[in-house]
N, C-alpha and C positions, 0 to 999 in steps of 0.2 A: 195685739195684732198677730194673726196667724197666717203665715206664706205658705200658700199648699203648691210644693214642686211639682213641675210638671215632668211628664215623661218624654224623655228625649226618643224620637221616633227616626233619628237618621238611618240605624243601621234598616230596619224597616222599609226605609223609603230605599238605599240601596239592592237589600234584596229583590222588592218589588221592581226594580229599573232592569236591574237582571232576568227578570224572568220575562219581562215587556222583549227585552232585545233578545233574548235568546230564543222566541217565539216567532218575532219578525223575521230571524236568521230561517228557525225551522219550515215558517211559511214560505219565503221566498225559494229555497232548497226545493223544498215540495212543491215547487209551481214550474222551478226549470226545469225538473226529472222529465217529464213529458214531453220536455221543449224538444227532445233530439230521438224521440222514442221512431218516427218515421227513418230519420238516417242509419238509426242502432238496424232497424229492419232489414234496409234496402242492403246492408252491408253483409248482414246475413246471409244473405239471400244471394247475395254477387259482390265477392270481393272485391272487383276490379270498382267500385261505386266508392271505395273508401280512398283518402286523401292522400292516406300513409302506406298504399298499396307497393309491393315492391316488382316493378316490372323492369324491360329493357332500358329503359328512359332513365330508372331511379336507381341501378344501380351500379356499383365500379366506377360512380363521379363519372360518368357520359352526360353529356347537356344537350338541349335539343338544339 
């Protein structure tokens, strides 16, 4: 009787589960880039459009 071992394919299936997720990670990246591409603009364009603006109101702890 002859046992032909078989090839253990964990590390394989490891690698392949890394590449799976690190592709999901790079799509989903690449999908929210654009998401803020209109606010990136409008902030360009007029500082006073951005959240983190520093004006009379935001600064020296003055509250409205």
């Amino acid at each position: 009787m002859s046992e032909v071992q078989q090839k253990d394919n964990f590390l394989l299936y490891v690698i392949l589960a890394g590449a799976v997720a690190a592709g999901a990670v790079f799509m989903v990246k690449n999908a929210e880039h654009d998401k803020y591409a209109a606010a990136a603009q409008a902030i360009s364009e007029d500082s006073s459009n951005s959240a983190y603006r520093n004006d009379v109101l935001h600064s020296g702890g003055a509250k409205k």
